[in-house]
N, C-alpha and C positions, 0 to 999 in steps of 0.2 A: 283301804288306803290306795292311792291312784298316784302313780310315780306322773308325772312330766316332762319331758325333755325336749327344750326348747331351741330350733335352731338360730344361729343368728350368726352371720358371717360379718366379718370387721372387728369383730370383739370375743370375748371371751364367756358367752351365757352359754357355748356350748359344754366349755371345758367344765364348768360350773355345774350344770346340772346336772353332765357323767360323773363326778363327782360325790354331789348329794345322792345319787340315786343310786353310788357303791356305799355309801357310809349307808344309806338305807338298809340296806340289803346284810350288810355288818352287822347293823345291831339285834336286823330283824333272826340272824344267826346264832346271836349271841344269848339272849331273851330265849329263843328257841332250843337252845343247846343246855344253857341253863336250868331250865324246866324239867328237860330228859336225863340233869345228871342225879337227878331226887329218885326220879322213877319212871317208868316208861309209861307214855299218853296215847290215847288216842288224837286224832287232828283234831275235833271239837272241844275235847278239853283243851287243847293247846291256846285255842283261842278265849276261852273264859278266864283259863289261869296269866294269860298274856294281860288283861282287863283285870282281873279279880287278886292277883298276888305281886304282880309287878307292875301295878298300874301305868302302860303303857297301851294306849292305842284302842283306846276303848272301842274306834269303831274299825279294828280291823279287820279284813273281809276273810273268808277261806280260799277267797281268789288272790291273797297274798300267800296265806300259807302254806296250803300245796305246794304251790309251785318252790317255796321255801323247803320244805321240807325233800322234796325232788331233789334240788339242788343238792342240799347236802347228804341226800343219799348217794347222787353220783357222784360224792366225793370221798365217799367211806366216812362222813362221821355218823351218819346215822342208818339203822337198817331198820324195815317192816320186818316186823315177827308177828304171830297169833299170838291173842291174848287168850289168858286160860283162867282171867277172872269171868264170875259172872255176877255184872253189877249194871245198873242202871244209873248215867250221869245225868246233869243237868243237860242240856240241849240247847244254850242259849245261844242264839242267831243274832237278836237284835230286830227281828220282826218277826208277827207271827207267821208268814208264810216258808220264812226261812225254817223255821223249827219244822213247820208241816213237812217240808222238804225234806230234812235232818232224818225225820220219824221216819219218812217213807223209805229211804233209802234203806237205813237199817232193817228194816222189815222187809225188803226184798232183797236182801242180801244173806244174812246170816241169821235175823231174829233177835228183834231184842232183847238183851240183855242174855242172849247166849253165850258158848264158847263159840270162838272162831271170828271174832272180830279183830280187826286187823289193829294193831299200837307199832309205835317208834319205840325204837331203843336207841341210845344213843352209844356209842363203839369207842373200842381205848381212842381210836384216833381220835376220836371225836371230843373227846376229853382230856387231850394233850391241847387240839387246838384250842378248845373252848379257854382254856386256862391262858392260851398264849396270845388269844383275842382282849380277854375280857383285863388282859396285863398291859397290852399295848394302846401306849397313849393316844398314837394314831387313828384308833377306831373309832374313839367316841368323842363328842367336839362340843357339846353344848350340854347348858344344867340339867333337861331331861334325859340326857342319857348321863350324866353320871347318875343321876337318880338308880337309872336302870344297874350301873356297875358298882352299886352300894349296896342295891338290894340283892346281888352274887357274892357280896367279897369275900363273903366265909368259904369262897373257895380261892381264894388268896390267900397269899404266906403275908405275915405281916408285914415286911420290907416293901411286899407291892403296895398292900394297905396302904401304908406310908406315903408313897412314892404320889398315890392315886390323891392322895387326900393332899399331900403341898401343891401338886398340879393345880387341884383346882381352888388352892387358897391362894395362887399366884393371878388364877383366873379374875378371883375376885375382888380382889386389890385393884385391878386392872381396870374391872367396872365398877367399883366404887370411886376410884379417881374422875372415870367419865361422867359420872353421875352428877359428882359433885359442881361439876365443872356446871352444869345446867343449873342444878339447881341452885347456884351464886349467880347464875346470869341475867344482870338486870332489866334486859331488854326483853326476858319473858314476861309474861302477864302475871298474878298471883294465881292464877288457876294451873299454869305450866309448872310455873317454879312448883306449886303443890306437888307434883305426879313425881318432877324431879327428885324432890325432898322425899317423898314415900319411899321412889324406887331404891335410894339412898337407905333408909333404914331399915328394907328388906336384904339386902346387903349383906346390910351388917349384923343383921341375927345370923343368916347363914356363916359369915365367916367365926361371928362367937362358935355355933354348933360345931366349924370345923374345927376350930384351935381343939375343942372340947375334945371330938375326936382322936384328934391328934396326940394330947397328952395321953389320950388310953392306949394308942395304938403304939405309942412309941417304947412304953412299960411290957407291953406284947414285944417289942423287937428285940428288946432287950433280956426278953425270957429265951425268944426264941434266938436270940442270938448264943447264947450260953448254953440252951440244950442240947447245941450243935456243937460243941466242942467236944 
């Protein structure tokens, strides 16, 4: 993944891309923090379970993730411990010279599939925030990352459940209006209006799936609202 930041003075592409490139950094926290409240990973896994369980970012680099993970070590949510399993993971790089890479390092380091390999843990702080990230609506702005805060919410109380699921059924009212607005528009060709029309009934599954949701999540709030008295 390769951030940009692009300057341009008279307008606003600065503020914009500082911007995208903190919501980046957000979620790529979030996803990350995520992962370590299951169990503690090593960085390689981090990036296959990033791809393989929360389908995000399929081609993400570990020249993101390091530095990801740094960050949030210098912030106390996450700390390097030794691991005291011994187990051989997948190594998937995404080419074969990356995996040669992967293998060799390990083997002049600790040995693989030894003890004394280095894993994340993720730290209480680190799962206050992670819960106070993956809560606030400000973090995540667009349908693949709610994808990404659907596939966490089981660490949600339901009221956030809730809260996250009208967000983005307001979202999508929102773009179903616009949709429509094209695809009634008769000065496109019948090939535009088609795309329009499509984008329109894709829509509209997702907002069924949410209401869907929603009526389960709300039968949850109402459990949870009562077991709390």
């Amino acid at each position: 993944m390769t951030l940009h930041t692009f300057v341009s003075l008279g307008n606003d592409t600065t503020v914009r891309s500082i911007y995208r490139s903190d919501i980046i950094f957000r979620v790529l926290d979030i996803a990350i923090l995520g992962l370590l409240m299951d169990r503690d990973h090593h960085g390689y896994e981090i990036r296959t379970q990033l791809r393989d369980r929360l389908g995000v970012w399929a081609n993400v680099s570990f020249g993101s993730i390091y530095p990801a993970l740094a960050r949030l070590e210098r912030q106390g949510c996450v700390e390097a411990v030794t691991s005291s399993e011994t187990r051989l993971s997948s190594l998937s790089t995404g080419s074969l010279s990356g995996e040669r890479a992967s293998l060799r390092s390990l083997r002049t380091t600790t040995g693989l599939g030894r003890r004394g390999r280095k894993v994340y843990r993720i730290t209480e702080r680190g799962r206050r925030d992670f819960v106070s990230m993956l809560a606030d609506p400000a973090t995540l702005d667009d349908g693949k990352n709610f994808s990404l805060r659907m596939a966490l919410a089981q660490y949600l109380n339901p009221n956030a459940r809730v809260g996250l699921l009208e967000r983005r059924r307001g979202d999508l009212i929102a773009r179903l209006a616009e949709v429509r607005v094209g695809a009634n528009n008769e000065l496109l060709d019948p090939y535009a209006r088609g795309v329009m029309e499509h984008a329109a009934q894709g829509v509209e599954l997702d907002l069924a799936w949410i209401d869907g949701l929603l009526s389960a999540e709300r039968s949850n709030q109402e459990s949870f609202a009562h077991d709390a008295k």
